[in-house]
C-alpha positions, 0 to 999 in steps of 0.5 A, spaced: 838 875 095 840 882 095 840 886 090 845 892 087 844 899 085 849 897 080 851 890 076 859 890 077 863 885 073 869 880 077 874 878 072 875 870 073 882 871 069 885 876 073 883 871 080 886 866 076 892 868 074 894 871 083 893 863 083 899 861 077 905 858 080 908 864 080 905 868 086 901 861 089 905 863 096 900 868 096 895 864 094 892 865 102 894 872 105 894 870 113 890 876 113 884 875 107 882 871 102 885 870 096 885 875 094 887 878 100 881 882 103 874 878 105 867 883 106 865 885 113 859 880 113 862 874 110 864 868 113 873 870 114 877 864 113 880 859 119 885 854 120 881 850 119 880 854 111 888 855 110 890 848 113 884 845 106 887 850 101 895 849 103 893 841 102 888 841 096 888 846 092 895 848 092 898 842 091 893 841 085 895 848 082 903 848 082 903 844 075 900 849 071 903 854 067 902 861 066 903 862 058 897 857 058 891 861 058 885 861 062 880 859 055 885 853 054 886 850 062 879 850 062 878 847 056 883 842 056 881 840 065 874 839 062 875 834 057 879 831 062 873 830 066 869 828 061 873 823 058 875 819 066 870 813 067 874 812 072 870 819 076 864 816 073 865 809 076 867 812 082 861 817 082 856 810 080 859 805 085 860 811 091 852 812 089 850 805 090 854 804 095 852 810 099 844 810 097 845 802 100 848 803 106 845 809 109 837 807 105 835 806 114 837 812 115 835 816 109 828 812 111 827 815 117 830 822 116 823 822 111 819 820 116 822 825 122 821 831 116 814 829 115 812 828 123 815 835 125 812 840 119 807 838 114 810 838 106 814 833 103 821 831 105 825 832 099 826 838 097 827 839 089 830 845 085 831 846 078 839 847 078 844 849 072 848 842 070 852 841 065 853 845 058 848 849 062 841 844 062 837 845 067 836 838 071 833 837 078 837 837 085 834 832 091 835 835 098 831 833 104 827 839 106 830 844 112 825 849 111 818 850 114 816 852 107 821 851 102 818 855 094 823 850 090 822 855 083 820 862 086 823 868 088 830 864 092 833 868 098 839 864 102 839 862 108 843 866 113 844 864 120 838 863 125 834 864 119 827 862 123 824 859 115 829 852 118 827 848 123 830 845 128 831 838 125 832 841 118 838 845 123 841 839 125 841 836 117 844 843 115 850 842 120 851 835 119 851 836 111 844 830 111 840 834 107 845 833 101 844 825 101 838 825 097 843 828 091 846 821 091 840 819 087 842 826 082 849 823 080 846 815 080 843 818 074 848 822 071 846 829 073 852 831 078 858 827 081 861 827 087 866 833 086 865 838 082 863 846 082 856 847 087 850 848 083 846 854 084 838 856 083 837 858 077 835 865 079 843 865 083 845 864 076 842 868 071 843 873 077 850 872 079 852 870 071 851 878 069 856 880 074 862 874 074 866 873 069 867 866 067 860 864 072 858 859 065 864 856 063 863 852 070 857 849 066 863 845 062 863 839 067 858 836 072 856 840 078 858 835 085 855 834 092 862 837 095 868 841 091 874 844 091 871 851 093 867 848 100 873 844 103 876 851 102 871 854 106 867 857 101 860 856 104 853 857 107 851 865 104 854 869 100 853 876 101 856 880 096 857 879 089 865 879 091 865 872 096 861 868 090 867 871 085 872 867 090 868 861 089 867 861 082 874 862 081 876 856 086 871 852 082 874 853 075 881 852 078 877 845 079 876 844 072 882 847 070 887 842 074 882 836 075 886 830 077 882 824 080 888 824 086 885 832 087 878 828 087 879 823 092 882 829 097 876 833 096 872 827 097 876 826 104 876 832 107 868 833 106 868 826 109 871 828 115 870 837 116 865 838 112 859 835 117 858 841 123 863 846 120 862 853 123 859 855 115 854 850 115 848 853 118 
């Protein structure tokens, strides 16, 4: 993770707020991200990227309203997260069925990690969960040598720590079936704000504001922000503020219809997207 010479601070609100329905034509400039400009080494949107934002995002931010302000649309979708056990019903059935049904494939992407570098075949890393308590994520290991709680550098592309299967599972979103296991025990759910590496937090945290009140909900395997195109590294400090404000726009305009469009184009774009690497 690189560094900077001066700790700079993103306003979260003012993101929101380019979002309120008053300017949410605007939301997606063709030209740039959502706020209008993307960095030279971030990955620019595609089609792909708009098509998700015009048909997720857009449709589940209309409803809000300008007076409302941010402290209180994220309190409020946060409770209403909460308090759905139809989410977490969906979250525990989607579990077990998945873990079920995929425990062939599962098994033998263990065996293949194991047979092409020495080392076990799930990774495990102390993330940030809900009200900010540490918890340990699964993934299937794509690195020949992974330091799970050390010093955290994001892999870029061609990145020669990955091997080749651990490419293959990267691009295909495989790597991430183990966190099934994570929402079967309550830890995450199936959509929800990405978690980060503890160092990614206490880093990025100093410098966005508005990074913790993503602790408010259950972080997911899929969220609004990757089915918009925010994915793989994040170079600089202004493309991870694009993707916290599309996660608090998750919490503060949750709906369980929002989730199963989430859920669904993750389904079908997610896998082999030009960002997975």
């Amino acid at each position: 993770m690189s560094t900077l010479e001066a700790p700079q601070r993103f306003d979260g609100t003012a993101r929101r707020a380019a979002r309120s329905p008053a300017t949410v034509e605007d939301a997606w400039p063709q030209d740039g991200g959502p706020d209008g400009a993307w960095p030279d080494d971030a990955w620019p949107p595609d089609a792909w990227a708009r098509r998700s934002w015009a048909k997720v995002a857009r449709p589940a931010l209309e409803p809000w309203r300008p007076e409302v302000r941010a402290a209180e649309t994220l309190r409020l979708g946060a409770g209403r997260i909460g308090a759905s056990r139809l989410k977490r019903l969906v979250d525990v059935a989607g579990a077990l069925v998945g873990l079920t049904l995929l425990a062939p494939l599962l098994a033998l992407i263990a065996l293949m990690i194991v047979l092409e570098s020495p080392g076990p075949p799930l990774f495990r890393q102390w993330r940030t969960g809900r009200g900010g308590v540490p918890f340990r994520i699964y993934k299937f290991r794509t690195l020949r040598n992974a330091d799970a709680d050390g010093e955290v550098a994001q892999v870029c592309r061609d990145d020669p720590r990955v091997s080749r299967l651990g490419l293959f599972l990267r691009q295909s979103c495989f790597d991430e079936l183990p966190q099934l296991l994570n929402v079967l025990k309550g830890e995450m759910s199936l959509v929800g704000p990405r978690p980060h590496a503890l160092a990614h937090d206490s880093y990025y945290g100093a410098r966005i504001a508005d990074y913790r009140s993503r602790f408010l909900v259950r972080p997911g395997i899929s969220g609004l922000a990757q089915v918009c195109g925010f994915r793989g590294r994040t170079a600089t400090i202004e493309a991870m503020a694009g993707r916290i404000g599309l996660d608090l726009d998750y919490i503060g305009a949750w709906s369980f219809s929002l989730d199963l469009r989430i859920l669904v184009r993750t389904a079908f774009e997610g896998p082999f997207h030009p960002a997975a690497y």
